[in-house]
C-alpha positions as CSV (number, residue, x, y, z in Angstrom):
1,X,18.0,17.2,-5.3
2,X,15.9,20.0,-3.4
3,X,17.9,23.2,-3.8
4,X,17.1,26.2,-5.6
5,X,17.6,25.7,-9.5
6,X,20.4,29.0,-9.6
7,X,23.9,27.3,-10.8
8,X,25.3,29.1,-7.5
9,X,23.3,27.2,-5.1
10,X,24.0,23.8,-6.2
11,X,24.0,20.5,-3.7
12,X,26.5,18.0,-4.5
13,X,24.2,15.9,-5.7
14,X,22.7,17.7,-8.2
15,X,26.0,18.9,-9.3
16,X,27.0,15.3,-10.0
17,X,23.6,15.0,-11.8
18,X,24.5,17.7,-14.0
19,X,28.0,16.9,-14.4
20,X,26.8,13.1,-15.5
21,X,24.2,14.6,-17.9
22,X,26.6,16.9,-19.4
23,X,28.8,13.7,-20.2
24,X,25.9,11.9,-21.6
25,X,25.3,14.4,-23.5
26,X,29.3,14.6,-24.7
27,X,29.1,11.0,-26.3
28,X,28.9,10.6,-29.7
29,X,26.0,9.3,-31.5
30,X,25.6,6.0,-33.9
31,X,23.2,5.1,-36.3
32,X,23.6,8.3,-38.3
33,X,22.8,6.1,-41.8
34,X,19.2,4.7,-40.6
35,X,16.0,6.3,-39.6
36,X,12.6,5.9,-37.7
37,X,11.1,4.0,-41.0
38,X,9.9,0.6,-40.2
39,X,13.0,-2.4,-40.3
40,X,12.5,-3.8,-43.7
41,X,15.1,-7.4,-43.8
42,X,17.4,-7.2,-47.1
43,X,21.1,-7.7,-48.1
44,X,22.1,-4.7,-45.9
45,X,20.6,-5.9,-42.8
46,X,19.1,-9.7,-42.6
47,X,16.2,-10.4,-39.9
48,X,19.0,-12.9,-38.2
49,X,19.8,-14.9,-34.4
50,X,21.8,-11.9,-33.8
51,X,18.7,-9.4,-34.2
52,X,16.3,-11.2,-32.6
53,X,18.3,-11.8,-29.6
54,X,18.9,-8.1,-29.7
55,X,15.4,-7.4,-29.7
56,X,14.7,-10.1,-26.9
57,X,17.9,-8.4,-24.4
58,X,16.4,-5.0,-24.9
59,X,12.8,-5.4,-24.3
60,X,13.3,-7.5,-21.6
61,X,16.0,-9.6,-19.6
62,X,18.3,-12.2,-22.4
63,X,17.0,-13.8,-24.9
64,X,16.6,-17.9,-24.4
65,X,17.2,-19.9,-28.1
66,X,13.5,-20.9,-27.9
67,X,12.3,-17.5,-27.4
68,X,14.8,-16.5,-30.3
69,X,13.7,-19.5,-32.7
70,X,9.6,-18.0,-32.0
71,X,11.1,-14.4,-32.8
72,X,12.5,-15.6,-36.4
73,X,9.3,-17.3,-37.2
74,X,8.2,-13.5,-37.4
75,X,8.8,-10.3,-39.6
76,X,10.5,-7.5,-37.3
77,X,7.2,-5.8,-37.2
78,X,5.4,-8.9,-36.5
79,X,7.8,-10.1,-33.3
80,X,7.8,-6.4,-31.6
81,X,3.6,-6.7,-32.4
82,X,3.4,-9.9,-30.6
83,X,5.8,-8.8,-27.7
84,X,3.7,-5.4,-27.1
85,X,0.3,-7.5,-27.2
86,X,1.4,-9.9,-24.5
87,X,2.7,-7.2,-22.2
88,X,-0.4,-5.2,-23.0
89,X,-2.7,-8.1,-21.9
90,X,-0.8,-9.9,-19.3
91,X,-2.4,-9.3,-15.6
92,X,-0.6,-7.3,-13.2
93,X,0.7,-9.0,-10.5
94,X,-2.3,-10.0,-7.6
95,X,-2.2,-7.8,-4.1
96,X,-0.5,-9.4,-1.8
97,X,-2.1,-10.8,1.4
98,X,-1.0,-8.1,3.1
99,X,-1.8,-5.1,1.1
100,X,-4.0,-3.4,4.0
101,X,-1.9,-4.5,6.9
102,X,-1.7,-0.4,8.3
103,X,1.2,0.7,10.8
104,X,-0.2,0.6,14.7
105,X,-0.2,3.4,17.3
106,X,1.9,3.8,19.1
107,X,4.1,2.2,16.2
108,X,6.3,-0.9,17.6
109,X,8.5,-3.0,16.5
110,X,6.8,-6.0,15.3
111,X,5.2,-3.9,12.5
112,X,8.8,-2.9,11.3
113,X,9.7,-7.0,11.6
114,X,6.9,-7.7,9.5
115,X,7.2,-5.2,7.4
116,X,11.3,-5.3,6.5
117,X,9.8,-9.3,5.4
118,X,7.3,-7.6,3.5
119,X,9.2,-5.5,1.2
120,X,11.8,-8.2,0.9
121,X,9.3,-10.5,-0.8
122,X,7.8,-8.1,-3.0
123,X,11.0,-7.2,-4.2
124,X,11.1,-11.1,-5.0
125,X,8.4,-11.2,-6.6
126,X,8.9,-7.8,-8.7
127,X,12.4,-10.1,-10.2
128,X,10.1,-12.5,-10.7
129,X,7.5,-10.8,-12.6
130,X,10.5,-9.2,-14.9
131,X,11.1,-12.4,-16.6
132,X,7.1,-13.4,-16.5
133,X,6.5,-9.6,-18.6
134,X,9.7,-8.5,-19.7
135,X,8.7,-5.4,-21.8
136,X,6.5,-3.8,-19.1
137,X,8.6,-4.8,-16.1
138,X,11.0,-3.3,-18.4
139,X,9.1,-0.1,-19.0
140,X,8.0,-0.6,-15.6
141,X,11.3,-0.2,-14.5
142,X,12.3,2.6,-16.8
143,X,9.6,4.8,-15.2
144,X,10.2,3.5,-11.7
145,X,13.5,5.1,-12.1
146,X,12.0,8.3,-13.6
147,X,9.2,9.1,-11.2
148,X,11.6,8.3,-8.7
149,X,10.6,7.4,-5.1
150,X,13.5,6.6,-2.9
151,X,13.8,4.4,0.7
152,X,12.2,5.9,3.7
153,X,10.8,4.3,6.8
154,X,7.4,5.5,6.3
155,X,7.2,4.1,2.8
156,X,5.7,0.5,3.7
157,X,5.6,-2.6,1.9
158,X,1.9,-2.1,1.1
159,X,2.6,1.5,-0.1
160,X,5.6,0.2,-2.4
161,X,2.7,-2.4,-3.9
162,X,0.5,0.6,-5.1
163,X,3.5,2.7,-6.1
164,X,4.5,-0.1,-8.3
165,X,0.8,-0.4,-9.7
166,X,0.4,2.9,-10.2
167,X,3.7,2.5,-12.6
168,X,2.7,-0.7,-14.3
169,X,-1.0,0.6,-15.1
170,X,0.3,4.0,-16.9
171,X,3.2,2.3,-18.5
172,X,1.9,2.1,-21.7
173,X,-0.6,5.1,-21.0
174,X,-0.6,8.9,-21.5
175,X,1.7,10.6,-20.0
176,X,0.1,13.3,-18.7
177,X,-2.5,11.4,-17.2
178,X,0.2,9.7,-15.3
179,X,1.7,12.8,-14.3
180,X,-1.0,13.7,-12.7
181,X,-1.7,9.9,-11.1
182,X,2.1,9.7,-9.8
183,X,1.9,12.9,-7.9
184,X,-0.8,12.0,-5.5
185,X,0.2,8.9,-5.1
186,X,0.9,7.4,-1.3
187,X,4.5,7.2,-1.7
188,X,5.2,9.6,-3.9
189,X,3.5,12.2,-1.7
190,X,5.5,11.2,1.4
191,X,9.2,10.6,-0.2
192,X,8.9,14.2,-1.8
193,X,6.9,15.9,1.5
194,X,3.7,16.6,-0.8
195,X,1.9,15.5,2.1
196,X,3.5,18.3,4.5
197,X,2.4,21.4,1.6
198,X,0.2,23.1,2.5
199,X,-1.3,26.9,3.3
200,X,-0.5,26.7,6.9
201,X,3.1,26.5,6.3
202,X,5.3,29.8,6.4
203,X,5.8,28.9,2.3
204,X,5.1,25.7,-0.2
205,X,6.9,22.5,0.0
206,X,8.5,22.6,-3.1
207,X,10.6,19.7,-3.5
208,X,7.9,17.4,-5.6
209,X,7.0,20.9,-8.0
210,X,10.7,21.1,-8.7
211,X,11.3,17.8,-9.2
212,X,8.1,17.6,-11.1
213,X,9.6,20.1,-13.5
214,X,13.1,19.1,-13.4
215,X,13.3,15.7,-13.8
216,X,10.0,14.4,-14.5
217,X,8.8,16.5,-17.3
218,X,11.1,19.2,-19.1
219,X,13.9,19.4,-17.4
220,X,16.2,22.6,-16.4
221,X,16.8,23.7,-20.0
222,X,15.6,23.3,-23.0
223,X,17.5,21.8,-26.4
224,X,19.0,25.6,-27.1
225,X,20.2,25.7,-23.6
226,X,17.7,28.0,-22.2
227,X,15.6,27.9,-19.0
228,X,12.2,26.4,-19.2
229,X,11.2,27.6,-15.6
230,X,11.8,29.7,-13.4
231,X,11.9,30.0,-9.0
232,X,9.0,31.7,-9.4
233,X,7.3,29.1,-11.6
234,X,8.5,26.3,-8.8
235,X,6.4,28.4,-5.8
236,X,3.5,29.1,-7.3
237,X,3.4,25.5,-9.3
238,X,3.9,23.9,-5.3
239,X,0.8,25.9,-4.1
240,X,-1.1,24.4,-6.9
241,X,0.1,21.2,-5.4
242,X,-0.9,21.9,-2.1
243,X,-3.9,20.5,0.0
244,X,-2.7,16.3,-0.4
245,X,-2.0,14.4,2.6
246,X,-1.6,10.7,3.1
247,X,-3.3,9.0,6.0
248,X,-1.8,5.6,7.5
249,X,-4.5,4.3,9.7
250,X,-7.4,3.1,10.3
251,X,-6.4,2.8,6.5
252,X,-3.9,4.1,3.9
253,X,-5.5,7.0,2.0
254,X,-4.8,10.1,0.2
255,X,-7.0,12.9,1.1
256,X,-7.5,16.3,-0.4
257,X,-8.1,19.2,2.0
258,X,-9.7,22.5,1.0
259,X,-9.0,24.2,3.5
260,X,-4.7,23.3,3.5
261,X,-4.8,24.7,-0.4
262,X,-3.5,27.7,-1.3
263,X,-6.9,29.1,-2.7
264,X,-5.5,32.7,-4.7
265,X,-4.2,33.3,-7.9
266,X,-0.6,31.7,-8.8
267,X,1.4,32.7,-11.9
268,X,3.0,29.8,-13.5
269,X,4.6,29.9,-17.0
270,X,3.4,33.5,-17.5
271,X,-0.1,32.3,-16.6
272,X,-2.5,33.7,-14.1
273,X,-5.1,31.6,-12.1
274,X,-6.5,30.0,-9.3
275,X,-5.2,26.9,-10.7
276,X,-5.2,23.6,-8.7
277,X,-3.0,20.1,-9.1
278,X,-4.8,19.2,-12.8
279,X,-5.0,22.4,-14.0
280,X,-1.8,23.2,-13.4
281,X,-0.5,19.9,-15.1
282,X,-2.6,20.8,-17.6
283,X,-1.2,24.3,-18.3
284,X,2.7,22.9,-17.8
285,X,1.3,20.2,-20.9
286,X,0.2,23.1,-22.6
287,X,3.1,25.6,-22.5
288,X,6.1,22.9,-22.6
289,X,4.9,20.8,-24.9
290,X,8.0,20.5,-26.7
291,X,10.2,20.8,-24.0
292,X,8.1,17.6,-22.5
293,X,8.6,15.5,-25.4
294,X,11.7,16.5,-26.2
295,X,13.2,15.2,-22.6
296,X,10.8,12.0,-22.3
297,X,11.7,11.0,-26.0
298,X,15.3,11.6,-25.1
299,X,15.4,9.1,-22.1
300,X,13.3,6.7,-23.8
301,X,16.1,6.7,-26.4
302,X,18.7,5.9,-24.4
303,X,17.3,3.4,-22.2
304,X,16.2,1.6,-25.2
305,X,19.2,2.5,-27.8
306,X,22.2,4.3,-26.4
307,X,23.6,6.8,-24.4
308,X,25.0,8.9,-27.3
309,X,21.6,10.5,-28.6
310,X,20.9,11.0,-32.7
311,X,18.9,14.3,-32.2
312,X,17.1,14.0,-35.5
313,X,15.9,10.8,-34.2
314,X,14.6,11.7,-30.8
315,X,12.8,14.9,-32.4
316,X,11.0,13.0,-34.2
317,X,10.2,10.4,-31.8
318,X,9.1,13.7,-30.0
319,X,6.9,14.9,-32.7
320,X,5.2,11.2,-32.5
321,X,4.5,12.1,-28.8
322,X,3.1,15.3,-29.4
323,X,0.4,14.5,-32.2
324,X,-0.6,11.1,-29.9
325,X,-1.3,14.2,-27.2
326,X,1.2,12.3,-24.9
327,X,0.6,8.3,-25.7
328,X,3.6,6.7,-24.6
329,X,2.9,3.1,-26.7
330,X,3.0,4.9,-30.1
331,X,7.0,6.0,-29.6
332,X,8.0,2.5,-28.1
333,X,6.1,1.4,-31.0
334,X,7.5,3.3,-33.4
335,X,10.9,3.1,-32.0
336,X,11.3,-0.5,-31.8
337,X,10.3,-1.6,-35.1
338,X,12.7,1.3,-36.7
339,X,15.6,0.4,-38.6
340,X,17.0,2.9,-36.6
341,X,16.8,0.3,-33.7
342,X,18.5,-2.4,-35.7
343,X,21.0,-1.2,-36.2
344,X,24.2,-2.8,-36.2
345,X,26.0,0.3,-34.1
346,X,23.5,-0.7,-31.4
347,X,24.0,-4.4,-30.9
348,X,25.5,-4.8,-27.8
349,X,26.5,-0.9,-27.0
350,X,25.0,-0.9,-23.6
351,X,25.7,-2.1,-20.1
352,X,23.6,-4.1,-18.3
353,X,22.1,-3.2,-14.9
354,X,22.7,-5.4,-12.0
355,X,19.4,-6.3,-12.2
356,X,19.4,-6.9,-16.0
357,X,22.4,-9.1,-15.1
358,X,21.0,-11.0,-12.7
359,X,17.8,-11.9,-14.1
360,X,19.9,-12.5,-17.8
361,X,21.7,-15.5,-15.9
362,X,18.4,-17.1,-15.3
363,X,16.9,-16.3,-18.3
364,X,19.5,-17.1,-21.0
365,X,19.5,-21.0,-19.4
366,X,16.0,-21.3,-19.3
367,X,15.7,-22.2,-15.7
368,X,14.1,-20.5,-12.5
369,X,15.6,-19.4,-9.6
370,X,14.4,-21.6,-6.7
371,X,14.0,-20.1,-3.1
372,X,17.8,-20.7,-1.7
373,X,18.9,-18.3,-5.0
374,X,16.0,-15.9,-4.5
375,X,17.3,-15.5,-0.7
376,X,20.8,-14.7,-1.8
377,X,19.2,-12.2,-4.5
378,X,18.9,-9.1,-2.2
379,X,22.3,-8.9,-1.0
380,X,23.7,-9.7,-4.2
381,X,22.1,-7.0,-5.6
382,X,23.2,-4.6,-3.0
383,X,26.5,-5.8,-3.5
384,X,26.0,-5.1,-7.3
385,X,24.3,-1.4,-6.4
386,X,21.3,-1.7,-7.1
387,X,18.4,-2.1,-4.5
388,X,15.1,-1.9,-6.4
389,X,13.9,0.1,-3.9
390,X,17.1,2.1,-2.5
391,X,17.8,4.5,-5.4
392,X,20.7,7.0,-4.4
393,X,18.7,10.2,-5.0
394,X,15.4,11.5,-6.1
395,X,17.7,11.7,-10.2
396,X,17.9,7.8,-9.9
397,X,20.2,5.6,-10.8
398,X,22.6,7.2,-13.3
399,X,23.8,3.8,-15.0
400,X,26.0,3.4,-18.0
401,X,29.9,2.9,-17.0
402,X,29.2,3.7,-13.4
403,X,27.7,0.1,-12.9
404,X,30.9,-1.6,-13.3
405,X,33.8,-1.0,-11.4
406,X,36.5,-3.8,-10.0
407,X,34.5,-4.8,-6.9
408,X,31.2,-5.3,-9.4
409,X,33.0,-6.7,-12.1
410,X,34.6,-9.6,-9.7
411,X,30.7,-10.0,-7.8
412,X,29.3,-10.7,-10.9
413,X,31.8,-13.2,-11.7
414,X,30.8,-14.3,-8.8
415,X,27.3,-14.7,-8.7
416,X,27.6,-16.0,-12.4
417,X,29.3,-18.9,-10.8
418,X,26.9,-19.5,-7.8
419,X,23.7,-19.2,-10.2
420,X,25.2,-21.5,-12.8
421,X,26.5,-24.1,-10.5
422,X,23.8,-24.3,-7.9
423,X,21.3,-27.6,-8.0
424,X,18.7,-28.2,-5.9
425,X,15.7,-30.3,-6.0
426,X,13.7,-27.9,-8.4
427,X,16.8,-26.2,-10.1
428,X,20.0,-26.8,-11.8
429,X,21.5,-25.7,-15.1
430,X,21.1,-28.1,-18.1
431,X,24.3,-27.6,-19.6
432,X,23.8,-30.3,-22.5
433,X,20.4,-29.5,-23.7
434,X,21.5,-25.6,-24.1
435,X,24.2,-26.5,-26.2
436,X,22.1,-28.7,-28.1
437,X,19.4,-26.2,-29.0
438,X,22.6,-23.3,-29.5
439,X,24.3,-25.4,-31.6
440,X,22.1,-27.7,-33.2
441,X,23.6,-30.2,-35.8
442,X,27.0,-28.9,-34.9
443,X,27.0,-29.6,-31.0
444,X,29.3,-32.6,-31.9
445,X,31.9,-30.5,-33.7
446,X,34.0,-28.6,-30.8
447,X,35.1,-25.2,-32.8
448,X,31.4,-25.0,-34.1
449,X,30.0,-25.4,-30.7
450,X,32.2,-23.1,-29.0
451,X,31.7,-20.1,-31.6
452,X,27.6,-21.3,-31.5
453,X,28.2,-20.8,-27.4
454,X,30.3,-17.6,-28.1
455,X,27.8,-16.0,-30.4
456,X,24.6,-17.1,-28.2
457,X,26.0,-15.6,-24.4
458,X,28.3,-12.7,-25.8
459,X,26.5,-10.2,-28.1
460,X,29.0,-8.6,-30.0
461,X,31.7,-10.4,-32.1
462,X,34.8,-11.4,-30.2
463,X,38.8,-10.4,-30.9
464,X,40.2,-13.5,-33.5
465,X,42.8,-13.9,-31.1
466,X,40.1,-14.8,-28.0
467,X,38.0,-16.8,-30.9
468,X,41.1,-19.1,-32.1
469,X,41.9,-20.5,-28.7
470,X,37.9,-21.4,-27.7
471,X,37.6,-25.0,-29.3
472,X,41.1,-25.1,-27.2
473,X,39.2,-24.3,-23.9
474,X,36.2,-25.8,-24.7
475,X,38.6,-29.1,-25.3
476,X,40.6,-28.8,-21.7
477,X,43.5,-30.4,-23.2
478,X,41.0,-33.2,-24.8
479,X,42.3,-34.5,-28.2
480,X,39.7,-33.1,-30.8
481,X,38.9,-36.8,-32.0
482,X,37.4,-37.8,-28.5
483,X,34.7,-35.0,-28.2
484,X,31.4,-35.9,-28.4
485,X,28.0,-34.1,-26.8
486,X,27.5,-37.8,-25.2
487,X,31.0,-38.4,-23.7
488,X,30.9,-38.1,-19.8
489,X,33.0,-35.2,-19.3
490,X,30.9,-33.2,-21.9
491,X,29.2,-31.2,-19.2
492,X,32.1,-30.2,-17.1
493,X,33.6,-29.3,-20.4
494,X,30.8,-26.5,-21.8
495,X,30.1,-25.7,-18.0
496,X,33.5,-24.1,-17.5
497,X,33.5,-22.6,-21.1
498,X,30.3,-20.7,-20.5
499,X,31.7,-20.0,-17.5
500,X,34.7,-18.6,-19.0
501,X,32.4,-16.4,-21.7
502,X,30.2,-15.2,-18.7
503,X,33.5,-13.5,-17.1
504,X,34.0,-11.8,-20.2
505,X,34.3,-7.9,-20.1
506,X,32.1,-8.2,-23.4
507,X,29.3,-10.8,-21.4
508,X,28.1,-7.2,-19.7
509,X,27.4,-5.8,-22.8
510,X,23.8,-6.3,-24.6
């Protein structure tokens, strides 16, 4: 993702990049009959289970029946409120113990022991914290794979903690502000080589300045398919970047050197000046203001709606942006208490991450992974591809369709399995209490509590063909008249139906 912008000097990766943009930008939209105004429960759309649990899956990881019960007790406006606040005020997560631990010299191999260790239980604990705070680990996430930092053996675990802090303190923030807090950061500065620009060089570094314009703020063109920058822009916006550098020991710091900036005039955006890292942010806010909140509205739409954008939508989620001068909280705001977000189009029209996958298994049964499942979870989620940490390119993850293929599809199945049929001292699945808050008066009636089951793990209605035969499976060849929630086999009974929904090509929708 480092080559010059000219569409005849292309790497294959940003060719792919383009190429996937170009079909995202291909699919149709939905929701063409509803708008930003706030979701107002009538005949037309009813403040349901269905809703609610929609709201739940995309603001955070499932949606449990308790959480989903609290959410009706709520107007619309009342539930995303409440949801917002308790992101808003929930502490970030606590440094770990080793937080200052710096790399020796000479550098050995016990440091890159520890460290491997290190990484692997923050990336624990990050799973962890999605379920604690799902909307900002959400959000956290979103903007994790925006201001993209990929793996690299000078990226430590205590690096990755700051990174991530960084992230989850601007999340619901202004965005310019943190623009301008993500560039200097630690990791940032080393995965892009900010630390290596400076005026000694024979030119800039000028991989985080094109990035910085490309991905993370306006990107290549604007909505009328012209340029918004220039090679030219990209130089002299680097030398305004220059001068950072990241030190490793006797402590990890970010240091600013006078004397390795490019002190002369720079022409960026048809503007002349000495201008240095905030100025120039400043003046890229100022001159592309559109063209910023054009592209951050846009992929704040469709990690939060759908892939196929409604342009009238997103400009005016854009015009929200621009009057808050760059708040981020007034669009999610806005955006998720829109009838525009309720709509029916939109339940269940996305597909989930591995990670939203993962931690949906856990969630949706109400029980926590204990330390034998959290051990399995890093592999798993390679096999599903998606490290947390090992994004494939500085564009991130591309998502949509590309996460399932026919070795992910049969790995989930299979970690579905493992997650739902795993006990230990301090886990296992409690099969008949779920069914009896999903289906309530009706857990003793077999068709009832299989379409209550269907309707809570699968968000979109199912084929009448597939729906006919589930009291059939739910049964296992049990007369009807023998079923009861009490009967001994009960469990075995609504363990291998849920396990039959879960392997559903619809289960990896939400």
């Amino acid at each position: 993702m480092v080559e010059h912008i000219a569409e005849d000097n292309l790497t294959i990766e940003r060719e792919e990049y383009l190429h996937f943009q170009a079909y995202l930008d291909s699919i149709s939209a939905k929701g063409q009959n509803t708008t930003l105004s706030p979701f107002q429960p009538g005949t037309a759309m009813t403040w349901n289970r269905q809703r609610a649990a929609h709201l739940l899956r995309r603001i955070g990881y499932g949606a449990h029946v308790d959480r989903v019960d609290e959410m009706l007790q709520l107007t619309p406006s009342q539930a995303v409120d409440l949801i917002i606040q308790e992101s808003i005020n929930a502490p970030l997560p606590p440094a770990p113990s080793w937080i200052d631990e710096t790399p020796p010299y000479p550098f050995d191999g016990s440091y890159s022991q520890a460290n491997n260790a290190r990484s692997a239980e923050f990336k624990i604990s990050w799973t962890d914290e999605m379920r604690k705070v799902p909307l900002r680990e959400r959000l956290a996430f979103f903007w994790r794979n925006h201001f993209v930092v990929g793996s690299n053996n000078d990226i430590f675990a205590p690096l990755w903690y700051r990174y991530m802090n960084v992230i989850r303190t601007h999340t619901f923030g202004n965005f310019k502000e943190f623009c301008k807090a993500i560039g200097i950061d630690h990791a940032m500065l080393i995965y892009l080589d900010g630390q290596h620009n400076s005026r000694y060089n024979d030119k800039p570094q000028e991989n985080y300045a094109r990035e910085f314009l490309e991905l993370f703020t306006m990107g290549i063109k604007n909505k009328n398919g012209d340029l918004n920058y220039s090679q030219v822009d990209i130089t002299n916006l680097a030398k305004a970047f220059s001068g950072y550098s990241v030190r490793l020991r006797p402590e990890f710091e970010v240091v600013y050197s006078q004397d390795r900036f490019y002190d002369e005039d720079k022409t960026i955006l048809g503007r002349t000046g000495n201008f240095n890292y905030e100025q120039a942010i400043d003046l890229i806010f100022e001159e592309r203001t559109e063209e910023i909140a054009y592209h951050i509205c846009k992929k704040i739409y469709r990690y939060f709606v759908y892939e196929g954008v409604n342009e009238s939508i997103v400009d005016e989620l854009a015009s929200i942006f621009i009057n808050s001068n760059f708040e981020i909280l007034p669009v999610i705001t806005t955006l998720l208490k829109s009838e525009h977000f309720f709509d029916p189009e939109f339940i269940g029209c996305k597909i989930k991450s591995p990670l939203e996958f993962l931690n949906t298994l856990y969630v949706e049964t109400g029980v926590e992974p204990d330390d034998s499942l959290k051990d399995n979870q890093r592999m798993w989620l390679l096999d599903l591809e998606q490290d947390p940490f090992d994004v494939p390119n500085v564009a991130g993850w591309p998502g949509y369709r590309l996460w399932l293929s026919n070795t992910t599809i049969t790995e989930r199945w299979s970690i579905s399995e493992r997650t739902f049929t795993h006990v230990s001292g301090s886990y296992e699945v409690d099969v008949i209490d779920l069914a009896k808050k999903v289906a309530g008066e009706d857990v003793n009636d077999p068709a009832l509590l299989a379409r209550h089951l269907a309707e809570y793990f699968i968000p979109v209605p199912l084929p009448e063909d597939e729906t006919a035969d589930h009291k059939t499976l739910l049964l296992d060849g049990d007369p009807e008249y023998l079923w009861s929630i009490d009967r001994s086999n009960a469990d075995g009974n609504i363990r291998n139906f849920i396990q039959y929904l879960r392997k559903l090509p619809e289960y990896n929708l939400f």
